[in-house]
N, C-alpha and C positions, 0 to 999 in steps of 0.2 A: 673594856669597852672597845671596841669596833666602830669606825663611821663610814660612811662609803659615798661615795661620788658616780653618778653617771653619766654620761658624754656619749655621741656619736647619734642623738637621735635628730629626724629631719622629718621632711616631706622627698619622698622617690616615686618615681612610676613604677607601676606593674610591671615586673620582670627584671628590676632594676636590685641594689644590691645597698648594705649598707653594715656597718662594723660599729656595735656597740660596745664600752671601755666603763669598768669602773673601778675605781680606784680606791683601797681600804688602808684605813691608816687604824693607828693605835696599838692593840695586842692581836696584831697578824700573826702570829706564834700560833695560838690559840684557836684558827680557823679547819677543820676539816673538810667541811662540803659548802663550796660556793655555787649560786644556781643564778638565772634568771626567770624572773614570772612576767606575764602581761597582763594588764585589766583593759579590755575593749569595749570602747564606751557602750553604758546600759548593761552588760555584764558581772560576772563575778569575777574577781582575781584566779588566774590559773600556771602553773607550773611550766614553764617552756621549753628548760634542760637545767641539770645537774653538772657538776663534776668534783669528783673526791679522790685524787691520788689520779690513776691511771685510769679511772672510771666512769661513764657518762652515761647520760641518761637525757634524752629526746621524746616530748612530746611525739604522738604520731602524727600528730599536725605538723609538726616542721622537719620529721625526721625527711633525710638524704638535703634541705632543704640550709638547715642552720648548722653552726659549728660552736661548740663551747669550747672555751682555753683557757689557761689561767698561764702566768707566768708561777715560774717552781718558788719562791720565797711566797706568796700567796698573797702579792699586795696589789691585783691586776688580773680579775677576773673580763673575756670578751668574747662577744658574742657576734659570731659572722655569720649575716642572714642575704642569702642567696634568693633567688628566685622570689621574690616579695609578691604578695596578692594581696587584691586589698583587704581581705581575711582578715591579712597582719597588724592592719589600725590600730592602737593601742600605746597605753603610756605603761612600758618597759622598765620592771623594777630589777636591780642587783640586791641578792642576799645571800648571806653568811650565816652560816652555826657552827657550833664548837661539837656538833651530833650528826649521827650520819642524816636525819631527816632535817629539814628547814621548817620552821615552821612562823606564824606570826609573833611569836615572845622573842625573835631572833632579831640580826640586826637585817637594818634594810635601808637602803640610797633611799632619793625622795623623788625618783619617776623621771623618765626622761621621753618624750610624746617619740612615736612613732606613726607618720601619715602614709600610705600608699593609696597612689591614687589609678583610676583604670581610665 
């Protein structure tokens, strides 16, 4: 088992910047691809970047935009979001899998609200 913790969410103005952190404890050994997704209210849950080893993967929404990183033991996946619009509203989940895809049977933090306002 995996649990994961998220931090770093607020309220920022448009153009303003903010670093998302989540923190996984348990069987970190065990992780390959950690990502984060966002659900913007009235929407569906959507995929926002990846990373697995040396590899990443960026919505086109926020590509040149956001930054994925993980610390190398794999217990501290974050998320540096640049140039914010209010687009980017949304409660900001961290998740993990032991597979290269993430999917919902995977583990996942429990949301951390993200407001930009214009």
């Amino acid at each position: 088992q995996v649990q994961l913790v998220e931090s770093g969410g607020g309220t920022v103005q448009a153009g303003g910047s903010l670093r998302l952190s989540c923190a996984a404890t348990g069987r970190t050994f065990s992780i390959l691809t950690m990502g984060w997704f966002r659900q913007p209210p009235g929407k569906e849950r959507e995929l926002v970047a990846t990373i697995r080893t040396a590899t990443t993967y960026y919505a086109n929404s926020v590509k040149g935009r956001f930054t994925i990183s993980r610390d190398k033991d794999k217990r501290m996946v974050f998320l540096q979001m640049n140039s914010l619009e209010p687009e980017d509203t949304a409660v900001y989940y961290c998740a993990v899998s032991t597979r290269i895809s993430i999917t919902p049977d995977d583990y996942w933090g429990q949301g951390t609200q993200v407001t930009v306002s214009s």
